[in-house]
BASE-772772 format. One line per 2 residues: number of its first residue (from 0); their letters; for each residue x, y, z of N, C-alpha, C, O. Coordinates in pm, whole numbers. Layout:
<atoms>
NUM = A = X,Y,Z,X,Y,Z,X,Y,Z,X,Y,Z; ...
</atoms>
This chain:
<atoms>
0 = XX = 202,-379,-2051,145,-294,-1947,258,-227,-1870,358,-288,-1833; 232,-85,-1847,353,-81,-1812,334,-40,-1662,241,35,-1634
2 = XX = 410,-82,-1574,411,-65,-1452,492,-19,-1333,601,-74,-1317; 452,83,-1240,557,147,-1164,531,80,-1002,420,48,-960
4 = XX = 630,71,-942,608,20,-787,645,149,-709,731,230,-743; 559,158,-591,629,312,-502,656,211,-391,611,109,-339
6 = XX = 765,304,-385,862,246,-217,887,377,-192,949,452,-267; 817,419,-37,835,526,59,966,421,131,979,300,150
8 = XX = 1036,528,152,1120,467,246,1193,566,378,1227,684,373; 1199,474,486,1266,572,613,1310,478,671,1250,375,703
10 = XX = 1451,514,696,1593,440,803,1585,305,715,1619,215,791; 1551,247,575,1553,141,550,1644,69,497,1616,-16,412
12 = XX = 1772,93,540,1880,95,466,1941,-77,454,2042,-97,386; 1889,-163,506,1911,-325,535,1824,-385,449,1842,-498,403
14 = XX = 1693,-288,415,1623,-392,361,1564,-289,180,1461,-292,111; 1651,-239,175,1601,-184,43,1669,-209,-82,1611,-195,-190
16 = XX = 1827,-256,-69,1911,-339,-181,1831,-472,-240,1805,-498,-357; 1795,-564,-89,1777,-663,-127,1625,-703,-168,1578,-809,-207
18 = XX = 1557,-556,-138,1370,-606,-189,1420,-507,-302,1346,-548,-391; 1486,-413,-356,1451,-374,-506,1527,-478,-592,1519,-475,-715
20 = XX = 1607,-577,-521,1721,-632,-621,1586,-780,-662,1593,-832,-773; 1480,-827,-563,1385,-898,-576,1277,-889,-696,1221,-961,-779
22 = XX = 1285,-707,-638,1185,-661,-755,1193,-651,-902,1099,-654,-982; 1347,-635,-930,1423,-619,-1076,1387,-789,-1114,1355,-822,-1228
24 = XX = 1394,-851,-1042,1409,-988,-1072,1274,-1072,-1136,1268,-1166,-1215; 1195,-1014,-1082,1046,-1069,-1112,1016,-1096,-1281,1060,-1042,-1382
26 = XX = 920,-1209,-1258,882,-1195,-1418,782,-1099,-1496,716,-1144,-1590; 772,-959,-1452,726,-926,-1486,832,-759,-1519,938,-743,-1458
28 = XX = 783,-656,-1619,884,-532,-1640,857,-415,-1539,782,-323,-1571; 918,-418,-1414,845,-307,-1341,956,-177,-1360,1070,-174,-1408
30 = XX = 894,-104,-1317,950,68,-1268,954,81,-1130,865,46,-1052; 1079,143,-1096,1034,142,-964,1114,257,-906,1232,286,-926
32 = XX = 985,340,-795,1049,430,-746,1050,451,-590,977,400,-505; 1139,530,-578,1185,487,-365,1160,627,-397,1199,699,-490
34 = XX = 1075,649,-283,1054,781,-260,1146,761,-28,1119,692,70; 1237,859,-57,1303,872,54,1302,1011,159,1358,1118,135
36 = XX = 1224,978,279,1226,1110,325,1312,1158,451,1282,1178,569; 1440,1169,374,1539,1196,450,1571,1097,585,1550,1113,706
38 = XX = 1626,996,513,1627,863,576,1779,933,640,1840,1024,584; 1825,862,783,1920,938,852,2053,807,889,2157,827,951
40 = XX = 1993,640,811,2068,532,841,2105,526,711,2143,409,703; 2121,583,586,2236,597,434,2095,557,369,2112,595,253
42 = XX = 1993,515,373,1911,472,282,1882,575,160,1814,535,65; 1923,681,162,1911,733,28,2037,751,-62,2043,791,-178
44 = XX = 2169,696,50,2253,654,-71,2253,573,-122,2318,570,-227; 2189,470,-82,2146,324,-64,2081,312,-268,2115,257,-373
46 = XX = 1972,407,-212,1876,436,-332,1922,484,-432,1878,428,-533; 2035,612,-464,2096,664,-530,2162,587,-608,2153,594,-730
48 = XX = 2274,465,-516,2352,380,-618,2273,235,-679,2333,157,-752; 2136,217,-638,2081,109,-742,2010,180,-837,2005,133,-951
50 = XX = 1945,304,-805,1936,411,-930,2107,430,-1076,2115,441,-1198; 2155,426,-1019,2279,447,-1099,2335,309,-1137,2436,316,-1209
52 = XX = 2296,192,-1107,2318,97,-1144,2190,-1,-1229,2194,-113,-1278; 2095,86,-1220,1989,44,-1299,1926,165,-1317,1844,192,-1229
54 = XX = 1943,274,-1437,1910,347,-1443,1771,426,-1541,1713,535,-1540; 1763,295,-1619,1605,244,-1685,1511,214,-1605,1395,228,-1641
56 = XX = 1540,172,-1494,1449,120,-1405,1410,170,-1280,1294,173,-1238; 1535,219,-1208,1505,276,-1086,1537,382,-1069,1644,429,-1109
58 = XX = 1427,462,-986,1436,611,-1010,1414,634,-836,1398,551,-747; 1421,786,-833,1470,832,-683,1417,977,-658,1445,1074,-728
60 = XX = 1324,977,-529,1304,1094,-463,1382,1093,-367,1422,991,-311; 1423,1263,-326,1458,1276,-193,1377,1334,-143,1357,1427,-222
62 = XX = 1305,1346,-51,1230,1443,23,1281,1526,146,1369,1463,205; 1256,1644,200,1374,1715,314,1337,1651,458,1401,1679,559
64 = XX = 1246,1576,458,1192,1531,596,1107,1409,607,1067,1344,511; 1077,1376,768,971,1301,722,827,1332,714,767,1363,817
66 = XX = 761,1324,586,666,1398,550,517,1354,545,416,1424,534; 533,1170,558,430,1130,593,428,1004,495,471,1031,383
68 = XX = 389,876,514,301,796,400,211,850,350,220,818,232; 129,912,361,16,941,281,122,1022,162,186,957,79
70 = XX = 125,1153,169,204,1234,118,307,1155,2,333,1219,-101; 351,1050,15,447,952,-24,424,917,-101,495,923,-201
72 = XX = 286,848,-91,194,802,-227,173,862,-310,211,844,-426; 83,981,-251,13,1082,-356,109,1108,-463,83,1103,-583
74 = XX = 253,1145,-397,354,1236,-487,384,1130,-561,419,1171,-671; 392,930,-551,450,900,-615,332,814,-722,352,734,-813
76 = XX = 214,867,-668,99,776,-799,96,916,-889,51,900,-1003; 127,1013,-865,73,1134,-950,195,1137,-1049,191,1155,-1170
78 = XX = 322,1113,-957,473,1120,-1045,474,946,-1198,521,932,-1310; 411,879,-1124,357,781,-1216,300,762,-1322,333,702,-1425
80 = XX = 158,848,-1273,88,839,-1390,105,946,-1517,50,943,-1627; 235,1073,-1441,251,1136,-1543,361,1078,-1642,371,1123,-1756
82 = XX = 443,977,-1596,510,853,-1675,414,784,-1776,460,756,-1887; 310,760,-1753,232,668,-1859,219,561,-1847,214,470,-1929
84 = XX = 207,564,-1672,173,416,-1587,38,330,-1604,-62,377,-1548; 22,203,-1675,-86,171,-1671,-149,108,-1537,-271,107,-1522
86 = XX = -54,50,-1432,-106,5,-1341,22,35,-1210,131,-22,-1214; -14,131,-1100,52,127,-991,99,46,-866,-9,-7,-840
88 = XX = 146,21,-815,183,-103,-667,246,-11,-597,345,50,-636; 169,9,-446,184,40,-319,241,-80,-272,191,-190,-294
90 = XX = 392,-54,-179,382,-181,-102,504,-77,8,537,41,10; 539,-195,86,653,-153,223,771,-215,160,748,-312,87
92 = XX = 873,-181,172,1017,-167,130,1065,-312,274,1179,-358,281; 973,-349,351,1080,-419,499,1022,-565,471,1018,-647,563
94 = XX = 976,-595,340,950,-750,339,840,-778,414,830,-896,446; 769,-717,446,580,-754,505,517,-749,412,398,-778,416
96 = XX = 571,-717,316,481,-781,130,563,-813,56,650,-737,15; 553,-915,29,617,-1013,-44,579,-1025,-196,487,-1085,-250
98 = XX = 736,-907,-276,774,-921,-403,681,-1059,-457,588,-1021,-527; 684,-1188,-442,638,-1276,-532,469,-1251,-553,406,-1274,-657
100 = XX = 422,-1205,-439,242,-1209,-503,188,-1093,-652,79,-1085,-709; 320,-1017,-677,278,-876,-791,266,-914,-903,186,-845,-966
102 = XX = 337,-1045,-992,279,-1098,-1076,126,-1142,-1114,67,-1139,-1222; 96,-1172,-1018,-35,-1223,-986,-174,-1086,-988,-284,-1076,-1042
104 = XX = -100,-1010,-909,-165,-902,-912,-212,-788,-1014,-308,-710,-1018; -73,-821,-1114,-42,-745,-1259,-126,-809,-1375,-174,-749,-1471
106 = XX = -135,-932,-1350,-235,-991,-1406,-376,-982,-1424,-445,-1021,-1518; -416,-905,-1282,-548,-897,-1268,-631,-776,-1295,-754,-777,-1288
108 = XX = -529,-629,-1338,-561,-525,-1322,-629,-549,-1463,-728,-476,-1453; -636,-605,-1584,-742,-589,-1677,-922,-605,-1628,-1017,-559,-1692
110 = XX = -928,-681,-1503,-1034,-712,-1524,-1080,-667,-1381,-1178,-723,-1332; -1011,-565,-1310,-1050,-503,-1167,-983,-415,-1127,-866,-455,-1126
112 = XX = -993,-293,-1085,-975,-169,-1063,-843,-155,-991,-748,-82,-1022; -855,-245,-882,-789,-222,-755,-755,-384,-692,-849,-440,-635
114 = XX = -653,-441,-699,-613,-563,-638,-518,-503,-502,-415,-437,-493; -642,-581,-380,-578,-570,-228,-492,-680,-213,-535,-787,-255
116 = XX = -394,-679,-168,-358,-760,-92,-403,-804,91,-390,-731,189; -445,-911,89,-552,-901,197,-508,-1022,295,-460,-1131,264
118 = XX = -539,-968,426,-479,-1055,514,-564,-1122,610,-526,-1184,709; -720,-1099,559,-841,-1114,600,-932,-1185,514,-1053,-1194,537
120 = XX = -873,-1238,410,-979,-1304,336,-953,-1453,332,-844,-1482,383; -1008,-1534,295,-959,-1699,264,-877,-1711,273,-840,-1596,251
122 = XX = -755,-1786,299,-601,-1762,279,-512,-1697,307,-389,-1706,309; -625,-1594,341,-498,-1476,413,-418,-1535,549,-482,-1591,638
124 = XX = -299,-1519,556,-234,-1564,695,-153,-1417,742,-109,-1335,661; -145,-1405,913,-40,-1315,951,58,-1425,1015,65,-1548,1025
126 = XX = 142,-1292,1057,268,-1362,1104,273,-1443,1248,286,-1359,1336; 269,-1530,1284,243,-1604,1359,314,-1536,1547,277,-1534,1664
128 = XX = 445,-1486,1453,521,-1389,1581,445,-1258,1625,502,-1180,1702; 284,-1227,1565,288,-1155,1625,189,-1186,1763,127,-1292,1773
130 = XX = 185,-1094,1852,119,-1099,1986,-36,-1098,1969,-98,-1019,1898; -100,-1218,2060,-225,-1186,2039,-291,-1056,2043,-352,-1013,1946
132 = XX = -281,-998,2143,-276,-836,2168,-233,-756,1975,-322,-675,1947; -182,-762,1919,-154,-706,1817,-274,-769,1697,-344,-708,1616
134 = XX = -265,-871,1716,-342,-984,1683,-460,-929,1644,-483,-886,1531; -541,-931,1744,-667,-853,1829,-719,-696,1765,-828,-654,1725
136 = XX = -601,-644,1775,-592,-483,1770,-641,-482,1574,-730,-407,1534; -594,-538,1516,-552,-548,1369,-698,-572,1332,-769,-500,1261
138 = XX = -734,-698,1400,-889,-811,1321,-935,-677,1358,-935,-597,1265; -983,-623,1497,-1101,-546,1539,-1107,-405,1476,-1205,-334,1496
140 = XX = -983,-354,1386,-995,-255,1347,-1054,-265,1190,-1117,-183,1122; -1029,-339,1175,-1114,-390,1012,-1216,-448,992,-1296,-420,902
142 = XX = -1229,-549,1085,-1381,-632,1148,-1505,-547,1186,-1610,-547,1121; -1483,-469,1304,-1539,-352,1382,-1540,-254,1347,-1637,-217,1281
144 = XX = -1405,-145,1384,-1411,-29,1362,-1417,30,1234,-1498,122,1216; -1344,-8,1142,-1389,74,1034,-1485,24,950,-1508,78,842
146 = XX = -1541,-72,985,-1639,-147,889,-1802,-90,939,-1901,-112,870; -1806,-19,1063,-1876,17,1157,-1888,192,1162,-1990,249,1201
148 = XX = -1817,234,1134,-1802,374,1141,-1829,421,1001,-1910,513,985; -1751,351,867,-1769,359,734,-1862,262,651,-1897,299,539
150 = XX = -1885,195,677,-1950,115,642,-1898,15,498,-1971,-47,420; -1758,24,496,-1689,-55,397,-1729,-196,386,-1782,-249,483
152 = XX = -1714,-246,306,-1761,-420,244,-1613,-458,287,-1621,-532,385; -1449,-428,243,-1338,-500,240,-1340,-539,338,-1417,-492,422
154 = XX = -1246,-650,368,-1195,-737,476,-1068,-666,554,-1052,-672,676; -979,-598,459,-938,-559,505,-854,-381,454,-766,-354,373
156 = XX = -924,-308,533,-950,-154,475,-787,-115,524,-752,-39,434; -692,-125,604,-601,-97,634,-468,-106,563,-365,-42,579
158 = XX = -508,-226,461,-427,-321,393,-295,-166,293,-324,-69,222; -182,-213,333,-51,-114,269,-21,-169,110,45,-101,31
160 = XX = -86,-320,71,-29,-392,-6,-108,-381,-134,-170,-485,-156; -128,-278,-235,-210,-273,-346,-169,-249,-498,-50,-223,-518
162 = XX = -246,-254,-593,-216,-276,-712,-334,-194,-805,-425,-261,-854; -330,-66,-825,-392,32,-871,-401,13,-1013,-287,-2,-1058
164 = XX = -483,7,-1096,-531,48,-1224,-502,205,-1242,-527,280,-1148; -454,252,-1355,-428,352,-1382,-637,478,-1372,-668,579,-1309
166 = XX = -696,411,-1446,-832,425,-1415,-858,462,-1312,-906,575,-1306; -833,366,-1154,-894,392,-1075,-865,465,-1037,-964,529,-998
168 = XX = -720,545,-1003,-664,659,-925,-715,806,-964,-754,897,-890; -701,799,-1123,-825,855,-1201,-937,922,-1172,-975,1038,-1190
170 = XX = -1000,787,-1106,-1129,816,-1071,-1175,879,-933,-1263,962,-909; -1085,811,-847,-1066,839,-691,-1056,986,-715,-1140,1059,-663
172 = XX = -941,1045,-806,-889,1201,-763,-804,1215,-680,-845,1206,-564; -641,1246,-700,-547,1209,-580,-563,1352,-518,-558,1365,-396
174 = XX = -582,1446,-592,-670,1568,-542,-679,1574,-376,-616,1625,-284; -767,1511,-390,-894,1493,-307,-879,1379,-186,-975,1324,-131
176 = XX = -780,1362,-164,-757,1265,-62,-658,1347,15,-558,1404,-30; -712,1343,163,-623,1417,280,-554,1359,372,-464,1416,434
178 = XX = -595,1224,392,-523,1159,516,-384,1165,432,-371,1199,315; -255,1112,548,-138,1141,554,-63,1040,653,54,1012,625
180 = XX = -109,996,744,-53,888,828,-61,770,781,-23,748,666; -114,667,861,-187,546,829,-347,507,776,-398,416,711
182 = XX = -387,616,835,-539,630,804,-521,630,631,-618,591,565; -457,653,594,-429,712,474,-482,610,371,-540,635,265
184 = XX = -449,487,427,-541,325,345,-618,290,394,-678,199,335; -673,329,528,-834,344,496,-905,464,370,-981,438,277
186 = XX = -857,576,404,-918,695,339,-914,637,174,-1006,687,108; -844,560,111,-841,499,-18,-887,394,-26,-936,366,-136
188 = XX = -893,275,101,-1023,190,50,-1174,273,74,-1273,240,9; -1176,345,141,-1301,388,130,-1350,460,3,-1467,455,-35
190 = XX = -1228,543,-75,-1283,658,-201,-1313,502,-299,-1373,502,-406; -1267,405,-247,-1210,292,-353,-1399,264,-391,-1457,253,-499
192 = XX = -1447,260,-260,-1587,167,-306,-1695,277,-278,-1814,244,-286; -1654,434,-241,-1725,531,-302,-1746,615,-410,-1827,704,-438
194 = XX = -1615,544,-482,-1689,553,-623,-1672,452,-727,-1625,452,-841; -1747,333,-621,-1765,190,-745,-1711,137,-776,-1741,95,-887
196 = XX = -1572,80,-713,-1425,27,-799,-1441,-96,-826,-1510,-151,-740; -1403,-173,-918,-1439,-298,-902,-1260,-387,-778,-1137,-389,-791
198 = XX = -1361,-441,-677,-1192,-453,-579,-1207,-590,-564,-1302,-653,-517; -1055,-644,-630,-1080,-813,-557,-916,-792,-451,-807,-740,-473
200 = XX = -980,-865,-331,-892,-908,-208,-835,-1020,-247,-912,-1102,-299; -668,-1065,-235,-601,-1180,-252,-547,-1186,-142,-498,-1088,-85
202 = XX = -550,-1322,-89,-490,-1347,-3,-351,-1341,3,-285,-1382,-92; -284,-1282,131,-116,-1299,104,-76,-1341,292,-138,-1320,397
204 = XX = 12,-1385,269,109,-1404,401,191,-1266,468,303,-1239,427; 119,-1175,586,186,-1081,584,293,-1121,731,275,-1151,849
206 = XX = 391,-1103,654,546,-1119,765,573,-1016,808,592,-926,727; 584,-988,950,636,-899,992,800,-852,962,882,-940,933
208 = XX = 831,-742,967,926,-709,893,1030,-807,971,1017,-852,1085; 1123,-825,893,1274,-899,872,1354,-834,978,1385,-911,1070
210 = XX = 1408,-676,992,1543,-618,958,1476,-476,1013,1373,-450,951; 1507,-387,1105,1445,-245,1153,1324,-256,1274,1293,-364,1324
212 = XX = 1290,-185,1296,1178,-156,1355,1089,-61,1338,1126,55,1321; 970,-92,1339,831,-105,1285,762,73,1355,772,130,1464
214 = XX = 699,106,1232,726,259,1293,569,294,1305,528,410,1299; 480,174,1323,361,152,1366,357,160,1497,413,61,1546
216 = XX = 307,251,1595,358,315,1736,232,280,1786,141,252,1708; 216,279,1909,56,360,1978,11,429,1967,-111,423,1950
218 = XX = 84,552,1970,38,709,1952,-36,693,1783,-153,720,1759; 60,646,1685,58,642,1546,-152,542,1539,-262,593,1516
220 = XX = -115,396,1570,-241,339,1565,-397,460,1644,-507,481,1593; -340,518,1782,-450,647,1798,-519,727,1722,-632,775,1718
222 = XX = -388,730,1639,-451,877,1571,-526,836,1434,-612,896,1369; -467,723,1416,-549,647,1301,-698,594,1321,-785,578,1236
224 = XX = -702,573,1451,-836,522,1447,-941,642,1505,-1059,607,1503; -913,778,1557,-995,872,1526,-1046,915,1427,-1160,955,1401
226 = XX = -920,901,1350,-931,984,1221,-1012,919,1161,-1087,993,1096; -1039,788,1148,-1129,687,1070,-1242,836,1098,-1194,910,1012
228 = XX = -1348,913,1157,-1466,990,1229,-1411,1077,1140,-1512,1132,1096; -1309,1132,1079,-1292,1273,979,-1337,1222,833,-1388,1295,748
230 = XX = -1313,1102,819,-1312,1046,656,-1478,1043,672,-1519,1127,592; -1576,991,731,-1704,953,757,-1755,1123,715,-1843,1145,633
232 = XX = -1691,1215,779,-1744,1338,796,-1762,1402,659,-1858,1441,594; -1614,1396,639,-1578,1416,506,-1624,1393,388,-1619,1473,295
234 = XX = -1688,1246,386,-1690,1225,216,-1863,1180,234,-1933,1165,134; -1919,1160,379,-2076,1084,384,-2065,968,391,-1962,915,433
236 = XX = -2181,894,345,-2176,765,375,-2140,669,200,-2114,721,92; -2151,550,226,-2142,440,85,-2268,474,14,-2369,524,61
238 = XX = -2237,428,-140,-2349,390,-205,-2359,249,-217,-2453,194,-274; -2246,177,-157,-2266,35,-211,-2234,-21,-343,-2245,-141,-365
240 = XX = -2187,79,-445,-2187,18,-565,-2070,-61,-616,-2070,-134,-715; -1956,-30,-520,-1888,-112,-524,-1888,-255,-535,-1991,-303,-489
242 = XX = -1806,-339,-582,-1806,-450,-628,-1682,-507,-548,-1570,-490,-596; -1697,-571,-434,-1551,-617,-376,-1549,-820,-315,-1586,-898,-227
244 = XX = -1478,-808,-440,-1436,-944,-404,-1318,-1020,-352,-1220,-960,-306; -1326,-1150,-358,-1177,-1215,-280,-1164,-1339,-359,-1250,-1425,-381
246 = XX = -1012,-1332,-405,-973,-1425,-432,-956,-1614,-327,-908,-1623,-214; -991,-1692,-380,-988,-1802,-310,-879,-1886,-388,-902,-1968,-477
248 = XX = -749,-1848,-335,-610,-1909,-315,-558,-1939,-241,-544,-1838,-172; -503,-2030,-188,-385,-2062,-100,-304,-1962,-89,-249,-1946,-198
250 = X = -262,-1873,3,-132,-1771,38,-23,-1815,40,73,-1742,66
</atoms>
């Protein structure tokens, strides 16, 4: 199976040697590409010389700015699947997803569309450092708000941590997807179970990042949770036909 990982990356220059040097390591054959949008702390020389030191394996965007996560994806599931990717992985480059659960995940794409990594299901744990207040903000936006506004089944619609079937992206249409911020994984769990995906949630341990700071703002969480009211507008309501389940593992 062959498989590509996208890493958007910005100012990540501490933590991107040592999560692609994780990722080469795994038991499984990945691809992997850093998409960089004009990172201003060396992170795209960063990227350049493990590209040139693994040059079967790791490959390299530059982008002239910063252009968005959403944007990040799109360019790097579309740059993927014109590789001959059978199964894609979204994740964060700062160690809040943890290289070891993708085996697991690679495993599962024969028999389900879309493997979440989920921080809301059985097993799921967060990081203990973070503030109840953050705490709070996180459950109620997946619990409540978007489960309430969209009417999604997942546990957790926000989730950065996924494992795409070549099929499903397919099916979604990268086309056709507009968010660009954070909303951007809601707007894809939602196309996810509006058009039927089969989705299982695994539990994972999400750590707050290691090394940088976290470019999840106030202003940034605002605009995300309006926007949840454009996707509703946008695409209508569920059919339900989705199929979304959860793994029951220990994290």
């Amino acid at each position: 199976m062959k498989t590509f990982i996208i890493l958007p990356t910005y100012n990540e220059a501490q933590n991107l040697d040592p999560m692609v040097t994780q990722l080469l390591a795994l038991p499984i054959t990945a691809h992997i590409l850093v998409i960089d949008d004009n990172s201003q702390d060396g992170t795209g020389i960063i990227a350049d010389r493990l590209r040139d030191k693994n040059p079967e394996r790791v490959f390299v965007m530059h982008r002239p700015g910063k252009l968005g996560l959403g944007t990040a994806y799109i360019t790097g599931f579309k740059w993927a699947l014109e590789h001959s990717a059978d199964c894609i992985v979204q994740m964060d480059s700062d160690f809040s997803h943890s290289p070891t659960y993708l085996p697991d995940f690679v495993s599962k794409i024969d028999q389900y569309d879309v493997v979440v990594g989920s921080r809301y299901v059985p097993g799921g744990k967060l990081d203990p450092r973070w503030s109840g207040w953050r705490n709070f903000l996180s459950k109620w936006a997946n619990s409540v708000w978007v489960r309430f506004i969209l009417g999604t089944q997942a546990q957790d619609a926000t989730a950065g941590f996924k494992c795409w079937s070549r099929r499903a992206l397919e099916k979604i249409g990268l086309d056709n997807v507009k968010s660009n911020g954070y909303v951007f994984q809601v707007e894809m769990a939602y196309l996810s179970e509006k058009n039927g995906l089969h989705i299982l949630e695994w539990p994972i341990y999400f750590e707050d990042r290691r090394i940088g700071k976290s470019k999840m703002t106030v202003p940034v969480k605002i605009e995300a949770a309006w926007r949840v009211f454009e996707i509703r507008l946008r695409y209508g309501g569920l059919n339900h036909s989705a199929r979304v389940e959860y793994q029951r593992v220990q994290a």
